[in-house]
N, C-alpha and C positions, 0 to 999 in steps of 0.2 A: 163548576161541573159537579163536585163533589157534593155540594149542595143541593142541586137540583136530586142528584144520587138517594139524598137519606130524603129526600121532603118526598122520594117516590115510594117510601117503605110507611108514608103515613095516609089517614083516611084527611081530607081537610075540610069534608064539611062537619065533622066532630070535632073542632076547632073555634076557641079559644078553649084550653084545658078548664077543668075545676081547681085545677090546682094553685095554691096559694103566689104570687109574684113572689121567685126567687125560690119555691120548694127545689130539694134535690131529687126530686121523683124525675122531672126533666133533664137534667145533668144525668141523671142513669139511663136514662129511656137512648139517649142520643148516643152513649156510647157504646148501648147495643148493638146500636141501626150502623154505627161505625164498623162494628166487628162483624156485624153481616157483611156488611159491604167489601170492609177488606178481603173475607173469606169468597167476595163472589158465592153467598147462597142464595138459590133461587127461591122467591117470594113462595111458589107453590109448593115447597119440599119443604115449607118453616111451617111448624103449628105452637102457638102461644098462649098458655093455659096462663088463667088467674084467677084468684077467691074474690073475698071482700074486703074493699078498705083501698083505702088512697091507691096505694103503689094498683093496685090492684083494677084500677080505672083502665090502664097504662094499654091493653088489649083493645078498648076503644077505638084509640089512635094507632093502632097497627095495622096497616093492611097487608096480613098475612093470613093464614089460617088460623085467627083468636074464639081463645072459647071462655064468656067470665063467667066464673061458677059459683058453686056456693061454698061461702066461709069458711074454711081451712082444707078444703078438701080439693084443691087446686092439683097436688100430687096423684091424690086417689085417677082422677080424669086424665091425667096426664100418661101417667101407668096404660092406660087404655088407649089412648089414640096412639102411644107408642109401639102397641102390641099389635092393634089393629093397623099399622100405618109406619111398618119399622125404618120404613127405608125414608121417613120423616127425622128432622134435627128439632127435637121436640123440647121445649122450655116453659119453667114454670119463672112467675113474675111474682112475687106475693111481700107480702111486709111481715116483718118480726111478730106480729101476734097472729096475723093468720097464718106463717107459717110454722112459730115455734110452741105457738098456743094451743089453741083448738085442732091445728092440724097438726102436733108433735109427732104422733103415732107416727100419721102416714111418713112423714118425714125420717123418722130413722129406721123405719121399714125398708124403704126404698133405698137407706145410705145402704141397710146389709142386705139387700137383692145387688146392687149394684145397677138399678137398672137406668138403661140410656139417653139420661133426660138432666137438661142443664136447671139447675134452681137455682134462680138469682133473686135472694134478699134484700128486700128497701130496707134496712137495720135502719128506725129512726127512732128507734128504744123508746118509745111510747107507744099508746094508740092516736092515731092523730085525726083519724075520718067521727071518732065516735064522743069526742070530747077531752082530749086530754088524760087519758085514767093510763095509769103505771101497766107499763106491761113484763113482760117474761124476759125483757135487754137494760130496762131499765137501769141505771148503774146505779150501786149503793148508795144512797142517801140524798140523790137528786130529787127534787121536789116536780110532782106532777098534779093535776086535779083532786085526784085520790089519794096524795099522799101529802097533803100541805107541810109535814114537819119530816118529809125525807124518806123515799124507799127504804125498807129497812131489810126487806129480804136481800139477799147474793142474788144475781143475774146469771141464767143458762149466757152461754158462750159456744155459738151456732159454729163456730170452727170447733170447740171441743166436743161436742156431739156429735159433728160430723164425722168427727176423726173416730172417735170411740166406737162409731154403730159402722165402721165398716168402709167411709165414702172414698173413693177411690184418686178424685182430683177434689180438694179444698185452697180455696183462696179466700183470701180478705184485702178488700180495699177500701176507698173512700171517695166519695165524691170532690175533695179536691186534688187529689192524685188523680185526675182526667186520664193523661196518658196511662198510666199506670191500670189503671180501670177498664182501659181499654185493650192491652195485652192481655191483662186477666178473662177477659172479657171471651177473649179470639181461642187464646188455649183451652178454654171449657168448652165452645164449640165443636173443639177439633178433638177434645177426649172422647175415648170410647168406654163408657159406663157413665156412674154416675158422677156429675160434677157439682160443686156446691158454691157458690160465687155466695158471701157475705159482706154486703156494699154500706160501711157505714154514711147514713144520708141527713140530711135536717129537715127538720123539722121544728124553724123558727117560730111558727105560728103557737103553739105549745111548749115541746120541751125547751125553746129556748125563751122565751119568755117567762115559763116559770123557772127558768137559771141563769137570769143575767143577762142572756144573747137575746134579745128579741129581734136581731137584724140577720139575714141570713150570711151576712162577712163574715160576721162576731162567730157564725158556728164555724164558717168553713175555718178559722182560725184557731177554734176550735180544734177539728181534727188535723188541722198541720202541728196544733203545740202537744197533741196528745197521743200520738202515732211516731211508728219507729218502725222503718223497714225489719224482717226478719234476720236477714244479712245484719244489719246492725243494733241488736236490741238494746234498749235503756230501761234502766230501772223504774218501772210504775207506769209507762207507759204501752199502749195497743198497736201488736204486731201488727203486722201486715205483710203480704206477699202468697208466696203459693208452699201451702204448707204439706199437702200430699199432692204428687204426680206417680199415681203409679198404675202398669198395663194390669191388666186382671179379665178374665172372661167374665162379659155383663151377662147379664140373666136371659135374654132374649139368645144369646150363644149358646150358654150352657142347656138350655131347657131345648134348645135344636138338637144339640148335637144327640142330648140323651131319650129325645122321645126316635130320633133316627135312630138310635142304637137299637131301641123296641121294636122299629118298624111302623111306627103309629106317625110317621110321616115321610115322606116322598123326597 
């Protein structure tokens, strides 16, 4: 039954994916449709913004109110249908370089507006739709297309960004943390402002083949040996868990309450 549930939150004649056998763009997509489902939201009060690039297909196969936009400016659109359409559970779908690259700006704009719209990051620390080239997650001295002898820059770190401009719910998971992915998944939902979901995913086809994992097991193994609940951190290793939970007036509140003070609304 439950089955039947999420296959009705998808389009199926936009089926078989583009996506790679075994990408975790799927293993994320599924534990969204999960946490809709838990929350009982209706298909008509969901709108689901996306840019460019793999994760970013993912609106495709949604059948909800999806809109795929252009490269990095998935927030920018999303800011709008939420303003025009408040009483909408508005979510943005995008991967670490459309979201932390081209679309940086808008991204920690929106963490210091606070405003009420879930972003959920494919973290697959490359670019993966455009050839393999090093992106803005990329970890120190992992080898990409563009970078045969080892990243050499630091990687932004999409929970400290988050956390720094303002974001009022931050979490970080992984694609083999399913369940876990999935509670994160349902509490961003249910926050009121903004939430920022950082989903580390694979990307076998690329990053893991230019480091050893070409199988997508080898990555999920990957993030089980190199991840460490918040509750229990280890040395050298990437947190995970929900690193801000806190109420705060979103922007769509505040900007009510003070044009009614003017009188300049009803």
């Amino acid at each position: 039954m439950k089955t039947e549930r999420l296959i009705s939150y998808l389009r199926p004649g936009r089926w078989p994916s583009v996506w790679c056998p075994g990408c975790g763009n799927g293993i994320v997509l599924k534990a969204f449709l999960e946490a809709v489902d838990d929350l009982a939201l209706p298909k008509e009060k969901v709108a689901v913004v996306s840019g460019i690039g793999c994760s970013s297909r993912a609106t495709g196969y949604l059948d909800f109110n999806t809109l795929h936009t252009l490269h990095g400016r998935a927030i920018a659109f999303a800011t709008g249908v939420k303003l025009a359409k408040p009483d909408f559970e508005v979510v943005v779908m995008g991967g670490d370089g459309d979201i932390l690259s081209i679309g940086g700006n808008h991204f920690i704009h929106a963490c210091r507006r606070n405003i009420d719209i879930t972003v959920v990051i494919f973290n697959n620390m490359i670019y993966g739709m455009t050839g393999g080239q090093v992106s803005s997650t990329t970890p120190q001295y992992y080898q990409t297309s563009t970078t045969p002898l080892g990243a050499f820059e630091k990687p932004f770190d999409a929970v400290e960004i988050a956390l720094s401009a303002g974001a009022t719910f931050v979490a970080r998971s992984t694609v083999y943390h399913y369940d876990h992915l999935v509670r994160v998944l349902k509490k961003a939902l249910q926050h009121r402002g903004i939430s920022v979901v950082d989903v580390l995913t694979n990307c076998h086809t690329y990053f893991g083949r230019y480091n050893g994992m070409p199988e997508p097991h080898q990555m999920m193994e990957y993030f089980k040996n190199n991840t460490c609940f918040l509750e229990r951190p280890e040395e050298g290793k990437i947190k995970i868990g929900i690193f801000r939970e806190e109420e705060k007036e979103d922007f769509l509140t505040v900007y009510r309450r003070l044009t009614r003070k003017e009188g300049a609304m009803e």
